[in-house]
Structure formats: C-alpha cells, structure tokens
PALUM-437643 format. One record per residue (C-alpha): residue number from 0; residue in one letter; chain; x, y, z. Coordinates in pm, 1 decimal. Layout:
N
PT    nr   rest   kette          u          v          w
PT   NUM      A       A          X          Y          Z
...
This chain:
336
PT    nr   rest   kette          u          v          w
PT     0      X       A    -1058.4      -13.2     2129.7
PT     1      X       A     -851.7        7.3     2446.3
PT     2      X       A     -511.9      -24.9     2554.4
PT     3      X       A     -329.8     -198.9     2847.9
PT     4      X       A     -152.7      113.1     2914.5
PT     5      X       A     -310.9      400.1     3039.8
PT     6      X       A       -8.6      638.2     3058.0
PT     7      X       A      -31.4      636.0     2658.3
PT     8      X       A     -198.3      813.9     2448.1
PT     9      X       A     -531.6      679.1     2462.7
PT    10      X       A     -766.9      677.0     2154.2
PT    11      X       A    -1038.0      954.8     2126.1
PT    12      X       A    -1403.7      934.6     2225.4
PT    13      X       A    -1658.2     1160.5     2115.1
PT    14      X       A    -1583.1     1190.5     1735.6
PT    15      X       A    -1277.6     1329.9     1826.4
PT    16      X       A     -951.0     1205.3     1678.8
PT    17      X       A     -581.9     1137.6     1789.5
PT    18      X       A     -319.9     1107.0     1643.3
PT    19      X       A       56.9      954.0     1803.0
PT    20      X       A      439.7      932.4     1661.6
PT    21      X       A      685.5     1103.8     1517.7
PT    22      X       A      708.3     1204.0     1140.7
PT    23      X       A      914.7      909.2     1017.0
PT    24      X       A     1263.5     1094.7      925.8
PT    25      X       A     1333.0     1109.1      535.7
PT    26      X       A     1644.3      944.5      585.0
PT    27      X       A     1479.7      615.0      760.9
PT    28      X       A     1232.5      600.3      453.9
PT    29      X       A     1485.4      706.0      134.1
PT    30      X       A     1844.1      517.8      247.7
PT    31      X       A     2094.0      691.1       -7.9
PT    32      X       A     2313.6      365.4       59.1
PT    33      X       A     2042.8      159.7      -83.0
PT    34      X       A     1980.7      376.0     -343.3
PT    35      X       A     2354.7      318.1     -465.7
PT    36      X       A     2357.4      -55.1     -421.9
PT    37      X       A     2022.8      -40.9     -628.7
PT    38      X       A     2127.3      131.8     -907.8
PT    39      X       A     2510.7      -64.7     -878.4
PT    40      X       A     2373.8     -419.4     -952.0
PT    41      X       A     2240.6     -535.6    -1272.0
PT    42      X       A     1973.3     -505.6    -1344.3
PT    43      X       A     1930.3     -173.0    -1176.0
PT    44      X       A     1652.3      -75.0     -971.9
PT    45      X       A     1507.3      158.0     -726.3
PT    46      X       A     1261.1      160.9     -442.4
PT    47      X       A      921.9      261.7     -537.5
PT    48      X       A      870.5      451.1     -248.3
PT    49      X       A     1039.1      708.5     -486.0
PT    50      X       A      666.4      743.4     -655.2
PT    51      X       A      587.8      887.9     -349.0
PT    52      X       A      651.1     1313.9     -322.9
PT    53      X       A      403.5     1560.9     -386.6
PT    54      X       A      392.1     1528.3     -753.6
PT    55      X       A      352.6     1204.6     -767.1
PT    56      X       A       71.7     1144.4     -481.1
PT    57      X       A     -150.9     1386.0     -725.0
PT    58      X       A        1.4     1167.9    -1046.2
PT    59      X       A     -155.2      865.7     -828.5
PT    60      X       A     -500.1     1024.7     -763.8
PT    61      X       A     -493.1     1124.1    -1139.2
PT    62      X       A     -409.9      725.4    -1255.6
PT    63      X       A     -699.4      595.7    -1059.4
PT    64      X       A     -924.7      817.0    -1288.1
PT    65      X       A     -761.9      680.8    -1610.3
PT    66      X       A    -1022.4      436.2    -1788.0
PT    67      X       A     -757.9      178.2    -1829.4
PT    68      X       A     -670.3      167.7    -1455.4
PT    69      X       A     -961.5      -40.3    -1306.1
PT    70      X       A     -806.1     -145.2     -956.0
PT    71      X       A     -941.3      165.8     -811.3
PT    72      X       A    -1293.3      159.1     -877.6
PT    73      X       A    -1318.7     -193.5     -853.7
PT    74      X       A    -1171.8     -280.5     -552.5
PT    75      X       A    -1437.8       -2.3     -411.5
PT    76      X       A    -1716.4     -174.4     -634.9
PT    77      X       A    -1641.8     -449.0     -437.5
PT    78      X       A    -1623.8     -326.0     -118.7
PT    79      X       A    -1964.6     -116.7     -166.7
PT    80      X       A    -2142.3     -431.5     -230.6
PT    81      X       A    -1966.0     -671.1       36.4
PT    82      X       A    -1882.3     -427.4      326.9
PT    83      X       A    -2165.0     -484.1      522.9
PT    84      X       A    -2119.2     -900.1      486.7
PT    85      X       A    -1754.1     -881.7      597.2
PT    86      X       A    -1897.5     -669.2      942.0
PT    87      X       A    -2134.9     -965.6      962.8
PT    88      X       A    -1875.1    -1234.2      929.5
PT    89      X       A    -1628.8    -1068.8     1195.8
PT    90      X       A    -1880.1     -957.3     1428.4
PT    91      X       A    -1745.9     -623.2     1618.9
PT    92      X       A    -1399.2     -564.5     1584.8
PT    93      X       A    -1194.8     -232.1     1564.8
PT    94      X       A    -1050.9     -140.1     1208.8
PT    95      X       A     -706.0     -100.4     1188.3
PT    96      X       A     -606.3        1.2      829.5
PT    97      X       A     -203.5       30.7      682.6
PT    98      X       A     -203.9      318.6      464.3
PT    99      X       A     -518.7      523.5      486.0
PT   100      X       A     -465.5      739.2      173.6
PT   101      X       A     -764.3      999.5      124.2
PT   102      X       A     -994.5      698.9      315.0
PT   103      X       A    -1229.6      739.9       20.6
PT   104      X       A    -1304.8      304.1       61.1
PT   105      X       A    -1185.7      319.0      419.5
PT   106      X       A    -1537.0      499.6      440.7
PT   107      X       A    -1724.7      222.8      329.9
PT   108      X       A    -1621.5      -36.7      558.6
PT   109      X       A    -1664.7      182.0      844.3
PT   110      X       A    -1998.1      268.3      742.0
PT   111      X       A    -2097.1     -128.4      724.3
PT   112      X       A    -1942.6     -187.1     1082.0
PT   113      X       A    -2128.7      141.4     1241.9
PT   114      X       A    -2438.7       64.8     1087.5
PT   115      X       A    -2377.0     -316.8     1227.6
PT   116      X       A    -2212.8     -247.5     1543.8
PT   117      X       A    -2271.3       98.7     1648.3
PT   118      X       A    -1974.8      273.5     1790.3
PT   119      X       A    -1648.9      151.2     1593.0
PT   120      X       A    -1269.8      191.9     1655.2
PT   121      X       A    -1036.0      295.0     1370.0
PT   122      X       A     -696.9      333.5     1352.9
PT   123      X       A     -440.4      417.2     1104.0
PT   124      X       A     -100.6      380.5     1034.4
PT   125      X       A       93.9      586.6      787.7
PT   126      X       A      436.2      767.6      768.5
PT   127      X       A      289.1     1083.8      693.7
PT   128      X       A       84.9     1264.1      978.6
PT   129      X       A     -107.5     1551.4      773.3
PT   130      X       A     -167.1     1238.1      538.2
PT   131      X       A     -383.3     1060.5      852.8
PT   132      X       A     -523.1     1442.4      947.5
PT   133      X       A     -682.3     1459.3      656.3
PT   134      X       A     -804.2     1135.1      637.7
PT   135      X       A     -977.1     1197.6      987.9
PT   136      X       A    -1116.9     1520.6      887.4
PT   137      X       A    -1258.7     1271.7      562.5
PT   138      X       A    -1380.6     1015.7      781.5
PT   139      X       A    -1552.5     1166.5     1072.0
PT   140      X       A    -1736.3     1432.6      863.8
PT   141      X       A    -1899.2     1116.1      703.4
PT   142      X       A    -1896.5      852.7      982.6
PT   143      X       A    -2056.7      952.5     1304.8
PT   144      X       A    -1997.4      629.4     1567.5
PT   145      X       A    -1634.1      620.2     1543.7
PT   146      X       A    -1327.2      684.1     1717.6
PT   147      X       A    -1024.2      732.9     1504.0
PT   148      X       A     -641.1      627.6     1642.2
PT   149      X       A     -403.9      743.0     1350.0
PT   150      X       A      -66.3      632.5     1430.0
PT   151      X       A      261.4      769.8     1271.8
PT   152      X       A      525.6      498.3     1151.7
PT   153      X       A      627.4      253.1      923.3
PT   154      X       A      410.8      -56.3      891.3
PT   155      X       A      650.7     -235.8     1106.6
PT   156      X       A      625.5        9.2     1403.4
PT   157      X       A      275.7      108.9     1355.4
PT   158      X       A      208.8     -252.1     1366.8
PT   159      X       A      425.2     -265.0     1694.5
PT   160      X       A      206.9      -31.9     1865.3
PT   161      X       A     -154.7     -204.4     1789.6
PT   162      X       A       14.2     -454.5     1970.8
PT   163      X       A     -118.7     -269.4     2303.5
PT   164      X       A     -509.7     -253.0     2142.9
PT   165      X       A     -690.6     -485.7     2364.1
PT   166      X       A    -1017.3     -671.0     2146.6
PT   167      X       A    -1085.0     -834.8     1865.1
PT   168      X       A     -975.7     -666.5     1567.6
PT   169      X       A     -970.3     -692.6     1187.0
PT   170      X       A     -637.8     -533.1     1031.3
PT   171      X       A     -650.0     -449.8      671.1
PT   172      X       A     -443.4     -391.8      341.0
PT   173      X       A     -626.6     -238.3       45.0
PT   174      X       A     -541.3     -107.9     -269.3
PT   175      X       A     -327.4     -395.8     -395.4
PT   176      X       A      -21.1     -243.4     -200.5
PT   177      X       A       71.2     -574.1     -124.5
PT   178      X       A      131.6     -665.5     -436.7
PT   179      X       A      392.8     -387.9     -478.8
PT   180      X       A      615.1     -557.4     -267.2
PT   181      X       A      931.4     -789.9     -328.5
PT   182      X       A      961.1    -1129.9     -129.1
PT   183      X       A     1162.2     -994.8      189.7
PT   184      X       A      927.0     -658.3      224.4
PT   185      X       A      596.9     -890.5      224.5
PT   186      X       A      777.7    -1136.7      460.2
PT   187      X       A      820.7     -882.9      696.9
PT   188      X       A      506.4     -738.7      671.4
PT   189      X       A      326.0    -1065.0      735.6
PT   190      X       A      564.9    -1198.2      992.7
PT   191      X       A      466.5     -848.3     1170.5
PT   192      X       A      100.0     -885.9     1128.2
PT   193      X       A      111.8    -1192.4     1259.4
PT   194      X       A      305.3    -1095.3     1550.2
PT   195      X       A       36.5     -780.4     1592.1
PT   196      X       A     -285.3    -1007.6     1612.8
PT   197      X       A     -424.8    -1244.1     1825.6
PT   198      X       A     -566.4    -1597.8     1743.0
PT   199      X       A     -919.8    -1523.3     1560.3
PT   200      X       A     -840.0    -1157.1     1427.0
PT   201      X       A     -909.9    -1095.1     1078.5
PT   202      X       A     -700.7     -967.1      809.0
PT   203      X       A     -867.2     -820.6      481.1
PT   204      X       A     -616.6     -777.2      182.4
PT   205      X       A     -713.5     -613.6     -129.1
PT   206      X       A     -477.0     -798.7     -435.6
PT   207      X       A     -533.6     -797.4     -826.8
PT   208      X       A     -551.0    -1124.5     -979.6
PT   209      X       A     -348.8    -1236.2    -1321.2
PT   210      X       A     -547.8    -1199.4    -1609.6
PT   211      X       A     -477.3    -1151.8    -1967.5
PT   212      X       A     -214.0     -920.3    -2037.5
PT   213      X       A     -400.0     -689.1    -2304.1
PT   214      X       A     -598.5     -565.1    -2003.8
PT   215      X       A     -302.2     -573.1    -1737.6
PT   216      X       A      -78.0     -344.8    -1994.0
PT   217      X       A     -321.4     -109.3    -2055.4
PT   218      X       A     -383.8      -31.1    -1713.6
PT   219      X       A      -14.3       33.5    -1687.0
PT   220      X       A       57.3      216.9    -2030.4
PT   221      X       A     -149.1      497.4    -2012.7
PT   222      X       A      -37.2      820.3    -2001.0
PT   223      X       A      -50.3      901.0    -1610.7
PT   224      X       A      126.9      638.8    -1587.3
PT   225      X       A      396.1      679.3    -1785.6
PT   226      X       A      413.4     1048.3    -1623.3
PT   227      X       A      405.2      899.5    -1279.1
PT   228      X       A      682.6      653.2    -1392.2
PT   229      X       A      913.4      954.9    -1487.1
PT   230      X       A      885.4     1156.2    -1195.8
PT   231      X       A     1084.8      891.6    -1013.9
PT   232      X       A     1376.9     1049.3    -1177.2
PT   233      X       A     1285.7     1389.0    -1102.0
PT   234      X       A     1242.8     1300.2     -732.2
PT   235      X       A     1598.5     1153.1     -750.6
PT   236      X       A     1725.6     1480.8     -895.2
PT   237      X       A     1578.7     1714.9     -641.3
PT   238      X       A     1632.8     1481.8     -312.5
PT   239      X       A     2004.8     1370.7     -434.8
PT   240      X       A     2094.4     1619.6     -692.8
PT   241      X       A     2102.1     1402.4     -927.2
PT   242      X       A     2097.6     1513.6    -1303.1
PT   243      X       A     1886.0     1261.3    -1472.9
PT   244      X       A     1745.1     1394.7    -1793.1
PT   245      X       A     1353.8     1288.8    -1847.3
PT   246      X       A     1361.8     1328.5    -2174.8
PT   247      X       A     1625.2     1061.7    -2204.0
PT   248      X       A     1440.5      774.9    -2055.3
PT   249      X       A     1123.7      623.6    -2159.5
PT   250      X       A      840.1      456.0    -1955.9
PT   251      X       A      847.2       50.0    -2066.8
PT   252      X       A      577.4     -166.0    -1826.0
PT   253      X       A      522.2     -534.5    -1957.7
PT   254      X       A      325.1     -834.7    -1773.6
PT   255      X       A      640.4    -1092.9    -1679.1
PT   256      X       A      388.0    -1421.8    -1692.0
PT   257      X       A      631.8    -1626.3    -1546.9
PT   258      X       A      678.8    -1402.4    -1214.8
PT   259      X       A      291.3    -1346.2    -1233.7
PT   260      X       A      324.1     -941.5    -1210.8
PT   261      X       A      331.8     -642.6    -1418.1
PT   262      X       A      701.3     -470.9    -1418.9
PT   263      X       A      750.5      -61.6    -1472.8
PT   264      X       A     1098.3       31.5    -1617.8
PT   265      X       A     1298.0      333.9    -1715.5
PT   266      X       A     1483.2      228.3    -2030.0
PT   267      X       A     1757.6      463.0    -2150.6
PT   268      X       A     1744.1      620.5    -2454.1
PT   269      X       A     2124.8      676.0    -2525.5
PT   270      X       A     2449.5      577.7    -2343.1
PT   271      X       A     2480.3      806.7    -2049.0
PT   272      X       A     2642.2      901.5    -1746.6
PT   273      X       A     2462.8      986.1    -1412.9
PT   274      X       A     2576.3     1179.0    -1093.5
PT   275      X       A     2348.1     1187.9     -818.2
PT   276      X       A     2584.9     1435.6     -645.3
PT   277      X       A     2459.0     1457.9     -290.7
PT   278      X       A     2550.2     1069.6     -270.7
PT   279      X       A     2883.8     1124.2     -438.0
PT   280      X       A     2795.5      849.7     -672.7
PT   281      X       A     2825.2      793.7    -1025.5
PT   282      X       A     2731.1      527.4    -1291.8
PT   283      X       A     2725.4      423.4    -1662.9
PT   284      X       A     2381.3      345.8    -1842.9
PT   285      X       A     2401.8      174.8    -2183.0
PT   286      X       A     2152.6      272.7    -2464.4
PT   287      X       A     1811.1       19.9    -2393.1
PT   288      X       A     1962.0      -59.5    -2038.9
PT   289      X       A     1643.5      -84.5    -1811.3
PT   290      X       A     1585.2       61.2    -1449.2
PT   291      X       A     1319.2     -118.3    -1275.3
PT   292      X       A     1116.2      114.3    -1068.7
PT   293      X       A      836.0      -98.1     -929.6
PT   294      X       A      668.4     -455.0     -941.5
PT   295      X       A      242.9     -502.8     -947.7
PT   296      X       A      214.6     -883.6     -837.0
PT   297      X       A     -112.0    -1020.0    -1047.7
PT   298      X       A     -217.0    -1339.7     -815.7
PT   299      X       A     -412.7    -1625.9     -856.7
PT   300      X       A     -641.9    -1646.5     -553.9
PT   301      X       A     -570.9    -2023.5     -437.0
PT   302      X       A     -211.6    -2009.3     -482.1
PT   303      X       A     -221.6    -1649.5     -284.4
PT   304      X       A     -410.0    -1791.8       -1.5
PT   305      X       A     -165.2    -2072.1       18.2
PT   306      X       A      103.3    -1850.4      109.9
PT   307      X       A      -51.9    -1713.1      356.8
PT   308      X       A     -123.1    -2014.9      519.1
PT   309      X       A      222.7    -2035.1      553.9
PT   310      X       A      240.8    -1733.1      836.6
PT   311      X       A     -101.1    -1846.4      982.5
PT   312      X       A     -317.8    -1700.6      784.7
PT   313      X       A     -651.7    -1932.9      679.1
PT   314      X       A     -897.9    -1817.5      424.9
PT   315      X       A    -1254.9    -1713.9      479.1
PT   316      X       A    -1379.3    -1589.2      226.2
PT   317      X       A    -1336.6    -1413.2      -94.7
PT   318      X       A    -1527.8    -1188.5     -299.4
PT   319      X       A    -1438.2    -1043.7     -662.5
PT   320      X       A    -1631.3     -792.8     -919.5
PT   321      X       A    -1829.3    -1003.5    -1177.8
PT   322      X       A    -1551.0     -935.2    -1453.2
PT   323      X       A    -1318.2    -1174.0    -1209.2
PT   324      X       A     -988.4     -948.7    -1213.8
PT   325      X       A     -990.4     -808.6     -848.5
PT   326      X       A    -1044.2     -987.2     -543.4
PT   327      X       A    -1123.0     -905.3     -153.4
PT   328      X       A     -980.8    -1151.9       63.0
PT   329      X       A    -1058.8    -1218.9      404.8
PT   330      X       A     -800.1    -1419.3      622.9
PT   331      X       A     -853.5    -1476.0     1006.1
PT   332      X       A     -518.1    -1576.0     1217.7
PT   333      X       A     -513.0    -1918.9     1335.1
PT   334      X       A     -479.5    -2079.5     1693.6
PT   335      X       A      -96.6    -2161.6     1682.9
C-alpha cells in the first residue's frame, strides 16, 4: 500500500504501525442541535452513536457473549471458514477496514491474505485513536507480514484519505454496522465508498438476514441488552445534564416485518418532564410514549445486493453459516 504523496504520512514497514488524524471533536460526532430536533418530532428518537461511551463499549463486548446474540460468533464462524477463499477470489489487495473494534475477526482475514499473499497492507479508520492503538498492538502481536495504516476520522473522511492508497484494494464493513444505519447515513456511506475505490476493488459487508422473529427478539431482549439500551439515557445525562430517570423508562425492541429490521425503544413509564440543561431544552413525554434509540436492518440477500447495484456495486459471492441467518457478502465496484 502506497500513496501518491510522499510528503504524507506514509504507512509503516517493518511491523511497525502508524497512525494519522486528529481525534474527531465530540461536538462533530454528538450535535446537541440534532439531539433537540430528535427528541422534538414525533416519534422521538436519538442517534445511536449515544451507545457509544465507556460504559457502553464494555455493555457491547458483554452482548456479544449473551447466548441469544449470535451475530458475533457467527459472522466470525463464517469468516474462519471462508477467509482464506475471499484472499483467493481478490488476489492481493490491501485491507482497509471501517471500524476496527478490538480486530478480534479483523485477525482472521489478515491471516488468510498473509498466508496467501505474504506481506499485506491494513488500514483502519475509526474516530477513536487509542481505539485503532489497541487494535494494532492486537493485530501485529498475531499477524507478522503486515503493515498497519490506522487513520483517525469519520467514515466519510477516513474514506477521503484512502483515496491517496495507490493498488488494488478490498474495503470492508463487518459486524452488521451497516445495518444500523437509516437511508441518508447508508447513502452517504456508499456514495463515499464508491467515490474511495477504483473500478475492480472489492467491498466485503457483513449484514444479518430477516429471519423469524422468535430468534431476532431474543437476540435483542436479553438482559445486556436491555442494560446497554438504558445507558443511552445516562450518557445523555452526563454529556448534556440531562435528568432522565432510568428507572422510569423501560427497554421495548420488536422485529417491524414490514421495514425488515429489529427496532430498540425507550418507552416511558409515567408522564414526565425532561431538561437536558446544557442544551437549554425541555420536553413533555406521555406515559407509553416511545424513544427510538437504534434500528438493526434484517436483509434478504437478493434484495440487499440489488441496492447496491444501484451505487455500482455487483455481487460476487456470498457465504452464510449453515443455520442461514448471517451472511458475508462480497461486492467488487464496477467499470462505470
């Protein structure tokens, strides 16, 4: 993995890791004005990314141990038994990954493309930069022939930047995170990956399918989860001052079959009235008045790779775990 510009920061050799960007500023990621217009419409929402503080990072790692919660282990089922086919299908390529998280199935692709391809380029993009320092730390104590690029920013920026990576290259989205996204978040993500690769890069997406909704509620039911669901509030209280009392919400997640995804709520136990003081904003919540806190699109694989197709994207393969309710896609851009 190279880059047209030498004057930038150019991506380690040796086993050695670096790491570019600025910490993405709290108050580009949480927008208190779209916090208020969230919570001002009916029906009320807010952001997911308010899952994402300290507390709820280690609620996360908890909920992928939960027996109801498969996505987890099979989406890395799936990967340890198909890694080393997708190297073979895309040939050498460098990795580029959105989102590393603890790299724990980041590990297993790059051990299929080493073991392929010898020496392999990796790079990451993530807001956080201890997050990527301690997925490098994970990675190269485990993976030898690599280089590792982490790369501070939104997906939008750090996608901006690959932009400069000269080779073939296979970007990829894992861990269904696309599926937590609403229509004009995914459209931007794919117009941007798009605009990041080249005719005949890959893209690998990671994406629950729809299934029956016994199995999809229990995964989202249990009782990390509804612990992970409340600490959105608390968040809210300690990064707004907000006084929302937890014991005055409850957790509600249901499968909406006619949206094809799962839905998490806050529904409110008893009329109530909620500051959020540092915003200077109040507002009235009726008695079994729901805040949505995050969608979990469930997909059907055809229909999934049809949209797609509409930003360039054709299918290539698939692969799925023999109980049929995850699936592995890989997509390769197009000549326009």
């Amino acid at each position: 993995m190279t880059r047209h510009h030498p004057g930038t920061a150019a991506v380690a050799t040796g086993n050695k890791y670096e790491i570019i960007g600025a910490d993405v500023p709290d108050e580009t990621l949480f927008k208190g004005d779209l916090l208020v217009a969230s919570l001002s419409e009916l029906p009320r929402s807010v952001n997911p990314i308010y899952y994402y503080d300290d507390t709820g990072s280690l609620l996360f790692e908890r909920l992928c141990n939960e027996e109801t919660y498969y996505l987890f282990r099979t989406e890395r089922g799936i990967l340890a038994e198909y890694a080393k086919t997708i190297a073979g299908i895309t040939g050498p390529v460098s990795l580029i990954e959105l989102g590393s998280g603890n790299a724990e199935k980041t590990t297993l692709l790059i051990d299929a493309y080493a073991g392929s391809h010898g020496l392999t380029s990796y790079a990451a993009v993530d807001i956080n930069r201890s997050i990527l320092e301690r997925a490098a730390e994970n990675i190269l104590s485990v993976s030898s022939d690599l280089n590792f690029l982490g790369i501070v920013g939104t997906y939008q920026t750090g996608l901006a930047e690959i932009k400069s990576l000269v080779g073939p290259k296979l970007l990829f989205c894992l861990g269904s995170t696309i599926g937590n996204m609403h229509d004009d978040e995914l459209d931007n993500l794919l117009l941007s990956a798009r605009s990041a690769l080249a005719p005949g890069d890959y893209f690998l997406v990671g994406i629950d399918l729809d299934k029956e909704t016994k199995i999809l509620e229990a995964a989202y039911n249990n009782q990390t989860a509804i612990l992970t669901n409340l600490c959105v509030l608390e968040h809210l209280n300690w990064r707004f001052g907000a006084d929302f009392d937890l014991f005055q919400f409850r957790h509600v997640a249901f499968h909406n079959k006619s949206l094809y995804r799962m839905e998490s709520h806050l529904e409110a136990m008893q009329d109530q009235v909620i500051n959020i003081n540092k915003l200077e904003f109040s507002f009235q919540i009726k008695k079994g008045e729901l805040i949505r806190t995050e969608i979990m699109r469930k997909v059907e694989i055809n229909a999934f790779s049809e949209m797609l197709g509409g930003y360039g994207f054709r299918q290539v393969e698939y692969w799925t775990d023999p109980g049929k309710r995850y699936a592995v896609i890989l997509f390769k851009l197009r000549e326009s």
